[in-house]
Each structure stands twice: as C-alpha cells, then as structure tokens.
Residue, then its C-alpha position, 0 to 999 in steps of 0.5 A: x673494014x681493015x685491020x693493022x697490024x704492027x709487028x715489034x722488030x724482033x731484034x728489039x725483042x732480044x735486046x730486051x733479053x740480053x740486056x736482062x740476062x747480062x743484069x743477072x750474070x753481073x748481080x751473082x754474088x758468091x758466099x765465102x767460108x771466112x769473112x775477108x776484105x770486099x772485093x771490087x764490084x764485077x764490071x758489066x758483061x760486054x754486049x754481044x756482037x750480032x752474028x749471023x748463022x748458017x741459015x742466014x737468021x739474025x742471032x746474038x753471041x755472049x762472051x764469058x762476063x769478066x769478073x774481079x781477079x780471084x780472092x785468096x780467103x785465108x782463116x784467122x788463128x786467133x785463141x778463144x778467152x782463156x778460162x776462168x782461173x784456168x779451170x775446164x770441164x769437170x765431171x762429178x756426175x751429180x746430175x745422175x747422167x754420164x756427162x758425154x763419158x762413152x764405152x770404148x771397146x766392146x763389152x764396156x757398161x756406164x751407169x751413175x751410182x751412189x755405190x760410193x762417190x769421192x765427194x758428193x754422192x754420185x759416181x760413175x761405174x765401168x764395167x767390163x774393164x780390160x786393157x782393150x776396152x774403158x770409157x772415153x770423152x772429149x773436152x771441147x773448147x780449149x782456150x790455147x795450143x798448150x799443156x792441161x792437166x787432167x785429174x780424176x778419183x778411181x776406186x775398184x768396185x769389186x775386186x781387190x786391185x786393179x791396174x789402169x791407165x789413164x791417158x789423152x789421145x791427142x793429133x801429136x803422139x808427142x803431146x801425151x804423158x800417159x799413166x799407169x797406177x795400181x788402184x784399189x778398193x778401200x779407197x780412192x787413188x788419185x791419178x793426175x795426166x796431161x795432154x796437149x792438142x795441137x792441130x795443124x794447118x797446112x797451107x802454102x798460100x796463106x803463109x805457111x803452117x798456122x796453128x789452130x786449138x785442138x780435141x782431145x780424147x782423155x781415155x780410162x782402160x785397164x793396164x796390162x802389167x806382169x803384176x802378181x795381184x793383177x786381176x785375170x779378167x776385166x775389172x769394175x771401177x769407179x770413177x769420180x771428180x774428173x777435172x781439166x785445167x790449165x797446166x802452162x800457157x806454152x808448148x813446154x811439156x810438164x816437167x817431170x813424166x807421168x809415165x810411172x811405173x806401178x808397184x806391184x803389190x802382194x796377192x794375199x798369202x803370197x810373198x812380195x814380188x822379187x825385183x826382177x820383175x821390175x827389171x825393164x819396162x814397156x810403154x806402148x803407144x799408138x800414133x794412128x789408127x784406122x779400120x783394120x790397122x794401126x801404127x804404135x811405138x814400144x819403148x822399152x826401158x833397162x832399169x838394170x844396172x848393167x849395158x844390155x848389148x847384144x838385147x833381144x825383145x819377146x812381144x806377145x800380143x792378145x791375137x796373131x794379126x799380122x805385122x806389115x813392117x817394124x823398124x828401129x832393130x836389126x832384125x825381126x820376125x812374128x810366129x802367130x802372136x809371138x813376135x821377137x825383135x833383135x839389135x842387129x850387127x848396127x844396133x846400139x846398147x841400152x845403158x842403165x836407165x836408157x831405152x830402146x824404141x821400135x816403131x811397128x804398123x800391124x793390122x787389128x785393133x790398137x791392143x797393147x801387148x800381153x808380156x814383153x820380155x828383154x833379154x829374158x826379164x819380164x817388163x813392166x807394161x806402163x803405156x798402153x793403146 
C-alpha cells in the first residue's frame, strides 16, 4: 500500500506568521500619564519584501511599523473646590492622637494630655524644645496659589517663659511671615503666621511656566533671642486649637508683617531690660537644605536712631561648620563658630529702621545663630531655620 504525503509550501506557513505579527505590532496601545485628546489609529505595517540570504533560504524582512506623529500630553492647572467659608485643617487634638504632628530634630517627644487644653480637654505636649528641634505637619489640599493663615494656642508646660517660633516652610522663601512670641505658663498666647505654597512648573512645550498648588510645612521650635528671662535648655509646650484658613484669594502678601520682635520680659529679682538690647535685630531664614548643607538669608534690622556706616556683623552659631561662600558685604571671615562680617569699601548704610541682608551657604544642619551683634550691640534673633 502507498501513502501520500502532501507538504504546506513553507512560504505559506510564514505568511501566516507575519500576517500575526504585523496584528500584533499595530494593536499596542501605550497609556498616558494625563488624559489628552485621541490620537489617529496607527496604520498597518507594510508587508515585508522576500529576500533572499547568503545561503540561498527564502526569508522575509520587516520594516519598522509606521505609527502616528508624537503627542505632546501637557498637565491641566486647574484649582480644586475652595473650602467651605475658607476654613482648612484643624487640629484640637480631642481624639487622643497627634493628628499627623511629627518631632522635628533629635531629642523632641509628642504625647496628647489632658495637662490643660485651650478649649475641650486635650492638648498636644513638646518635649525637648529648643531652636534646632519642635514639631511639624503638613497641610494637604490646599484649594488655590495664594495666602492662608495659620493660628494655634502655646502655653509653657513648665518652666516660666519660653521664647518660640512659629512659621511655615513653603517652595518660595518669599512665601513666609515667620514669627517670634514670648509665651508663658499661666496662660494661653496666641501666635497667628502665614504662608503661601506656590509650585512651579517648568516647561518650554506646553507654554511656558503654569502654576500648580502646593505643600506646606507649618513648624513650631524654640527661639534663639538674647532675652534675660530666656530658658538656657529646651522647653516643654503645650500646643492647642491649631487652624488653617484662607487669608486672600491672591498672590498678595498679608499687609502688615508677622515677623514681630518679642519683648523681653524680666526674670524674677531682676531689673527690666535696658533698651539697648533692642537695638537691632536678626531674622534667619533658611532657602534650601539638603544632607550635609543649607543655604540661609540673615537680615538684620538697625532700630536705632543713628545711619550705622561704616557696620560690622558678629555671628556665632551653635557649631563651627564651615561656610563655602557669603555674599552681600565687602568682606567676611569664620574662626570655628565665630564668624564676622564687614561692609566694605562698596557697602551702603543702614538708615534708622533699614537693614541689611547677607546670603551664606554653610554645611550642617539648618541652625540659627546663637548671638548677632551689630556694630557691638546685641540683636534680637526673630527669624529662625
């Protein structure tokens, strides 16, 4: 008996596969981050032209598919919905936890307690205050680019007095009001800041810089001020009835300055400060940081009555790290932690009421000076990192 045997063409058989592979290729479909308008449908891949090897074997080349032109997907800056009457985040700490508050810098505690609370019964205690280390949390889902304001009640939880800062750490140095209030221990201050998160996004495609809401970071710390009734070490606080809100629905800053400079007060059996203790004083503000450096601003203010010309600057900080460069003064140098600044042959004055700016990049942490002096006279620190 015979058997037949009849063989495909084996040009058949590859047809077969580059017809399934050329549906493949033109089914791909890639995701886009941002939703964007449909592109056209890709067109079917031509069908390859036989060839023929070295060797003599029948064999088929592909070309590369031809797809659409490229999609520029740009983002869309829309605002959320605006809160309701303006009102944000709060924290009044009644459900017995911390509500997202977090230590900043070493040695720092949080706990609720009932020690005493500015409304309800809860409040949220700090331990291990000093002008390096406090608490922080961020607000998230801010409705707009513009002003809020922040309020929160501070008490000392033990000693007498305490000096602290209160301030928000946002994408642009400019978008601050920091400040600086003596609180006590027999009753609740009232510390009012405000900040304004604006981030920005670079692009030379989708038309420029647009503008997008941002973070902020609201921080509560010790102050460092040359105060007689300042505590030496770090402080305990109470902290209740934090609140954001909307301050302006603009990129117009608050119109007057939180930036205030404390009064001192008079340790017990002492006599009251003399006003040359409050002849000048120092804001220290920190524009960017990163592992093992910073960059910081130290305006200082002459509340004399004088023009100081020529002036000299005497920074002490809390270490000797290094300085890589300062600018804004003719002349400058660093002996461990002391540091001294001078106006130069190209300086200008300082008026009464005017000031004077030096920027710095120095390595460490972000820690405000300890003592600034101008001219001799000891400043007031009312801005701190």
């Amino acid at each position: 008996m015979r058997r037949t045997v009849r063989l495909r063409p084996v040009a058949a058989v590859a047809g077969f596969a580059l017809a399934l592979t050329g549906s493949m290729i033109a089914g791909l479909t890639l995701a886009a981050p941002w939703s964007a308008a449909a592109a056209p449908a890709p067109t079917a891949a031509p069908t390859g032209t036989p060839t023929t090897t070295p060797t003599g074997t029948s064999s088929t080349s592909l070309r590369p598919p031809v797809g659409p032109p490229a999609t520029v997907l740009c983002p869309t800056f829309t605002s959320p919905a605006a809160w309701p009457n303006g009102v944000g985040p709060s924290w009044t700490f009644e459900d017995g936890t911390t509500g997202g508050w977090a230590a900043s810098g070493s040695g720092v505690t949080l706990a609720v307690t009932s020690q005493a609370a500015a409304s309800g019964t809860h409040s949220l205690r700090l331990d291990g205050v000093t002008p390096a280390s406090g608490a922080w949390v961020s607000p998230t889902g801010l409705p707009a680019v513009a002003w809020y304001k922040v309020t929160a009640r501070v008490r000392v939880a033990t000693t007498a007095t305490a000096y602290v800062q209160f301030s928000a750490t946002t994408t642009d140095p400019s978008g601050v009001r920091p400040l600086t209030r003596r609180v006590i221990s027999s009753g609740w201050t009232d510390l009012t800041t405000y900040f304004r998160p604006d981030q920005r996004y670079p692009d030379g495609t989708c038309g420029g810089l647009g503008w997008v809401p941002g973070t902020a970071r609201i921080t509560l710390t010790a102050a460092a001020v040359n105060c007689p009734d300042a505590p030496s070490g770090p402080v305990a606080l109470l902290v209740d009835d934090v609140a954001v809100t909307s301050y302006s629905s603009s990129t117009q800053p608050p119109p007057t300055s939180t930036d205030q400079i404390p009064t001192c007060g008079t340790p017990p059996g002492s006599s009251p400060p003399t006003t040359s203790a409050m002849q000048c004083t120092a804001a220290y503000q920190v524009v960017s940081q990163w592992q093992g450096g910073h960059q910081a601003n130290l305006t200082v203010r002459n509340l004399t009555a004088q023009t100081l010309h020529p002036w000299t600057l005497r920074i002490t900080f809390p270490d000797d790290q290094q300085i890589f460069s300062l600018w804004g003064a003719g002349s400058w140098g660093q002996a461990g932690t002391a540091v001294t600044v001078s106006e130069g042959s190209w300086g200008q004055p300082i008026p009464p009421g005017g000031s004077v700016s030096v920027g710095l990049v120095r390595a460490g942490t972000a820690r405000p000076p300890t003592s600034v002096a101008l001219n001799g006279m000891p400043c007031i620190i009312s801005g701190a990192a």
